[in-house]
C-alpha positions as CSV (number, residue, x, y, z in Angstrom):
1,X,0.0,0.0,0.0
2,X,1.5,3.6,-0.8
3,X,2.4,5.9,2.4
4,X,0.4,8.6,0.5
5,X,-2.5,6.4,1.8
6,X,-2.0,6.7,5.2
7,X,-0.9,10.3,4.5
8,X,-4.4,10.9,3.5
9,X,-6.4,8.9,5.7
10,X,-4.4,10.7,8.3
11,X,-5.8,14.2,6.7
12,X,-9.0,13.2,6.1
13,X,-9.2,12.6,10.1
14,X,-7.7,15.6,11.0
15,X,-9.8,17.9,8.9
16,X,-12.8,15.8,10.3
17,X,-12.2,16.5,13.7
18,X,-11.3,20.0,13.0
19,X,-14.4,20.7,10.9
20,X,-16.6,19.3,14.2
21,X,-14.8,21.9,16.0
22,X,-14.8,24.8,13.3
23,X,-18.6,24.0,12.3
24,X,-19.6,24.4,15.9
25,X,-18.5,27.8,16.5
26,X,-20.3,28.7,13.5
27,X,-23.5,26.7,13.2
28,X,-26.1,25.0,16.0
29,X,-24.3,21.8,17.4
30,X,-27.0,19.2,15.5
31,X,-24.7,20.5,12.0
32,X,-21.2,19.9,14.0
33,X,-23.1,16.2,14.7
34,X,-23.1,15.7,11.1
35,X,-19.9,15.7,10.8
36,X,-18.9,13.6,14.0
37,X,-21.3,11.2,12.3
38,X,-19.9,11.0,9.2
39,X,-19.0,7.1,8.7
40,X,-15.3,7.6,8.3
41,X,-15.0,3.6,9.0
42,X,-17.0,2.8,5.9
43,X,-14.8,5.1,3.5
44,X,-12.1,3.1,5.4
45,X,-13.1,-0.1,4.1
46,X,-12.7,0.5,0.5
47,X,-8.8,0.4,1.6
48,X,-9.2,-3.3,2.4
49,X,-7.7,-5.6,-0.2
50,X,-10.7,-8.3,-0.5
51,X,-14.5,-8.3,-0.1
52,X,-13.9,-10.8,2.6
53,X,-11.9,-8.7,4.7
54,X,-14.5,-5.8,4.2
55,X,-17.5,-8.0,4.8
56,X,-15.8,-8.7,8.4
57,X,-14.7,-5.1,9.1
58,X,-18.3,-4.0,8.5
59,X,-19.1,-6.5,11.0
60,X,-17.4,-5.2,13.7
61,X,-18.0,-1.7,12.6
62,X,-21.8,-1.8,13.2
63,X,-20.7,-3.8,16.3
64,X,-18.9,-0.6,17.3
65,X,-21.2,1.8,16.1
66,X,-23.4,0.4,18.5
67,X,-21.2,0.2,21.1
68,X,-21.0,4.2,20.0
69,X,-24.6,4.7,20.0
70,X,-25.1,3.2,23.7
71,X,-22.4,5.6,24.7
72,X,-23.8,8.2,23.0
73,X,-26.7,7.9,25.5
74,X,-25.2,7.0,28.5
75,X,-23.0,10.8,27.8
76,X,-26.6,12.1,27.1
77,X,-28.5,10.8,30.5
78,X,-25.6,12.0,32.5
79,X,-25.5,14.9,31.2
80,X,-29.2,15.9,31.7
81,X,-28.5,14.8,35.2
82,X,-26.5,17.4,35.3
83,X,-23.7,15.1,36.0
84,X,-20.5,18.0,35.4
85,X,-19.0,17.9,31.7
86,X,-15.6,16.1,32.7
87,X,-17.1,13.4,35.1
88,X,-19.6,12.6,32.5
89,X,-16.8,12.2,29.8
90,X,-14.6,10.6,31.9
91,X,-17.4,7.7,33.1
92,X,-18.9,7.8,29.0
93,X,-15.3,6.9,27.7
94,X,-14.8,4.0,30.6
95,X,-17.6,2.8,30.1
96,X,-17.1,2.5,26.5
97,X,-13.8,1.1,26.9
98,X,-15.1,-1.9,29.2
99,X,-17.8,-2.7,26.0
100,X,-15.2,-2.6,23.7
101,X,-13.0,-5.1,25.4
102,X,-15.8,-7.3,26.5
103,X,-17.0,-7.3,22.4
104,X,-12.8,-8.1,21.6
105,X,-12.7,-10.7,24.1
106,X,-16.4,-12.6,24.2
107,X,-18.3,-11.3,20.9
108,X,-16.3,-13.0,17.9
109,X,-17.7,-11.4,14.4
């Protein structure tokens, strides 16, 4: 695979992330969303050298995305319970972390 590749996978997550933060100074938070939502993984898989590899990474991608979504939430419900921005963060992404290993670990796709 060419290192321009990775060079541009590498940009293309950069200007994501700084387009979240860019659009949200600029526009309501629901069009900064968008962007965080944008379904960099599935771009991602046209990278992968066989349809069987791809079927599998898109697999485990909707595994993750729900593994996303149910953190999503959690970050949601703690915030509206006024929970402060950093605890709620702090418990979203540990809690996010224990999924993910449990799905590595128990949940072979």
């Amino acid at each position: 695979m060419s290192n321009y590749l990775y060079l541009y996978l590498f940009l293309l997550g950069g200007f994501t992330v700084s387009g979240i933060k860019y659009l949200s100074t600029i526009l309501p938070p629901s069009y900064a969303a968008i962007i965080g939502a944008f379904p960099i993984g599935i771009l991602t898989s046209i990278t992968l050298s066989n349809k069987n590899l791809v079927e599998h990474y898109i697999e485990n991608y909707a595994a993750m995305s729900l593994i996303l979504l149910i953190s999503a939430l959690i970050y949601y419900i703690l915030m509206s319970n006024k929970v402060s921005l950093y605890l709620s963060y702090g418990i979203t992404l540990i809690f996010w972390l224990i999924l993910v290993i449990i799905k590595i670990n128990f949940v072979k796709i």
